[in-house]
C-alpha positions as CSV (number, residue, x, y, z in Angstrom):
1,X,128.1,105.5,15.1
2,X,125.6,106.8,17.6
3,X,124.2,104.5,20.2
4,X,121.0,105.1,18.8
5,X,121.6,104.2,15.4
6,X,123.3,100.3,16.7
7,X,120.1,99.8,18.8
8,X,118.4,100.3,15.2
9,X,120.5,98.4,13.7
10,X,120.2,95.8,16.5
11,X,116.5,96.1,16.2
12,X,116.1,95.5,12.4
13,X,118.4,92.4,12.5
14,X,116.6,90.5,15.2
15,X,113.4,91.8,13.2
16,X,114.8,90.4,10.3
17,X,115.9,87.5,12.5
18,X,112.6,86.8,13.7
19,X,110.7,87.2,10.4
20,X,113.1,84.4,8.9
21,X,112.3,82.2,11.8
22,X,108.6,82.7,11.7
23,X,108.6,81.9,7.6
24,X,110.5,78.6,8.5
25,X,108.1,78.1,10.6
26,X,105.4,78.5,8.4
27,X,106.8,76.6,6.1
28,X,107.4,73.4,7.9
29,X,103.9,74.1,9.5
30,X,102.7,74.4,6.0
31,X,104.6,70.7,5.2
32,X,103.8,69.0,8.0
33,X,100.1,70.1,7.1
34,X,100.5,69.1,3.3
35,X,102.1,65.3,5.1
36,X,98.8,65.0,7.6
37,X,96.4,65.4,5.0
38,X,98.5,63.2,2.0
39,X,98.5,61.0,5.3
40,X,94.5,61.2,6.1
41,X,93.6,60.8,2.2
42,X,95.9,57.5,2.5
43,X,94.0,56.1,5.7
44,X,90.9,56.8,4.3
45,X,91.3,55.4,1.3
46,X,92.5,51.9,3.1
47,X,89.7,52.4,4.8
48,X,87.3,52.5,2.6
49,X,89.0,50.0,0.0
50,X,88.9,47.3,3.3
51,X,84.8,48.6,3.7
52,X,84.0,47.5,-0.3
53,X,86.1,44.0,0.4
54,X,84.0,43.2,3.9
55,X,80.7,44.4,1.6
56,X,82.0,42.0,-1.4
57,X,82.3,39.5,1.1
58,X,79.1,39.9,2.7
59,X,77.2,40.1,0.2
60,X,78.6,36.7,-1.4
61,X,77.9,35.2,2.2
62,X,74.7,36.0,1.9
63,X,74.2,35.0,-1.3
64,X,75.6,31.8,-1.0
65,X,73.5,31.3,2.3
66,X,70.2,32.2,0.1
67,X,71.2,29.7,-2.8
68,X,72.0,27.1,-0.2
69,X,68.3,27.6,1.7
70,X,66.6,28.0,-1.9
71,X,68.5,23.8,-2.7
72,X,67.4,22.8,0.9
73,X,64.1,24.2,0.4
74,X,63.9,22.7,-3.2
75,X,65.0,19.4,-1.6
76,X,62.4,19.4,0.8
77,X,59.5,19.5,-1.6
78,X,61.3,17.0,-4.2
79,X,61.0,14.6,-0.6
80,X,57.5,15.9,0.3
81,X,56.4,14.7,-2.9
82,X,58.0,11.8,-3.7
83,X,56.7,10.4,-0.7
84,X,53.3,11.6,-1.3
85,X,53.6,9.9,-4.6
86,X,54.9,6.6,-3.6
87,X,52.6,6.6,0.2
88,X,50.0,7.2,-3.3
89,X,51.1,4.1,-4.7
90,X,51.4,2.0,-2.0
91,X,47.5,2.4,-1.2
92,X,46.5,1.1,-4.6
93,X,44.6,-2.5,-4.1
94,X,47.0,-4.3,-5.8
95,X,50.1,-3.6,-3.9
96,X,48.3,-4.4,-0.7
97,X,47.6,-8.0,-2.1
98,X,51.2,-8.0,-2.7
99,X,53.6,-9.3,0.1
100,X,56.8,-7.3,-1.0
101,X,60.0,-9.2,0.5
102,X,63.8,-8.1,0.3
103,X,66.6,-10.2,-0.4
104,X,69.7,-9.7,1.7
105,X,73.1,-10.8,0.8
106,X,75.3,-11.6,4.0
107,X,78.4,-14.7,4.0
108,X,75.4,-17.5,5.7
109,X,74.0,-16.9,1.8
110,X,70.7,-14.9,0.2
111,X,67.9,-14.3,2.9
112,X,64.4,-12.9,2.5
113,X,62.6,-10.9,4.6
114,X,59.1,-9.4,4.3
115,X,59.1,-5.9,3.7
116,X,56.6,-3.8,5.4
117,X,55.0,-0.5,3.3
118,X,56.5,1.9,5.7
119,X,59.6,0.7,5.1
120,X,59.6,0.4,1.2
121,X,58.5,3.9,0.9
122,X,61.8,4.6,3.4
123,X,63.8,2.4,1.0
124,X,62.4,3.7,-2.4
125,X,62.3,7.5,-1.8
126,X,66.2,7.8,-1.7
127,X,66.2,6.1,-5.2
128,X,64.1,7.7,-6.7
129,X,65.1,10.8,-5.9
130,X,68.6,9.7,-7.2
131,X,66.9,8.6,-10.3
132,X,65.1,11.6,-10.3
133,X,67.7,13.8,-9.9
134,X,70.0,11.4,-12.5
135,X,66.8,11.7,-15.1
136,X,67.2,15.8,-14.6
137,X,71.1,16.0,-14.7
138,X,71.1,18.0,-11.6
């Protein structure tokens, strides 16, 4: 064999060498790609499965906070006029000829005391509204 033709021979088999190390490479080039992205489409899917819960959750928030101001402002205007019915009542000619008095139970016995308008509207709203409220099944 002629020097020539084991320098060829030399030649072809690193060639061959080389080729066999650059389609491993590709390969796990190639697999590490294919793990990244199965990797990415993972993450993003957390991601975006984590975004929907915060959204459900927001949006309940806020729907719970706009049912709660709706009550309160319902509340408010059941108040309002309640006491613009009974401050109605209490201006009628015949209450005012009335001296309204409270009985209050304590351990010396019973004991009245004379109830101003002011504070019988103060007293009565809060049961009628209760009654109110017990009337309505609410």
């Amino acid at each position: 064999m002629s020097l020539e033709k084991i320098l060829e021979k030399i030649e072809l088999e690193a060639r061959q060498e080389a080729e066999k190390i650059l389609a491993e490479a590709r390969q796990k080039a190639d697999q590490i790609k294919k793990e990244s992205e199965q990797e990415a489409r993972k993450q993003a899917e957390n991601i975006l499965l984590q975004a929907e819960a915060e959204g459900r959750l927001e949006a309940s928030r806020i729907l719970t906070q706009a049912q709660l101001q709706k009550r309160m402002e319902l509340l408010k205007t059941r108040r309002a006029l309640i006491n613009k019915v009974l401050a109605a009542a209490l201006q009628k000619e015949e209450l005012k000829k009335v001296r309204l008095k409270k009985e209050i139970v304590s351990r010396e016995g019973l004991k009245q005391e004379a109830l101003p308008p002011e504070k019988l509207l103060e007293e009565l709203s809060q049961e009628v509204e209760n009654e109110i409220l017990e009337w309505l099944k609410i």
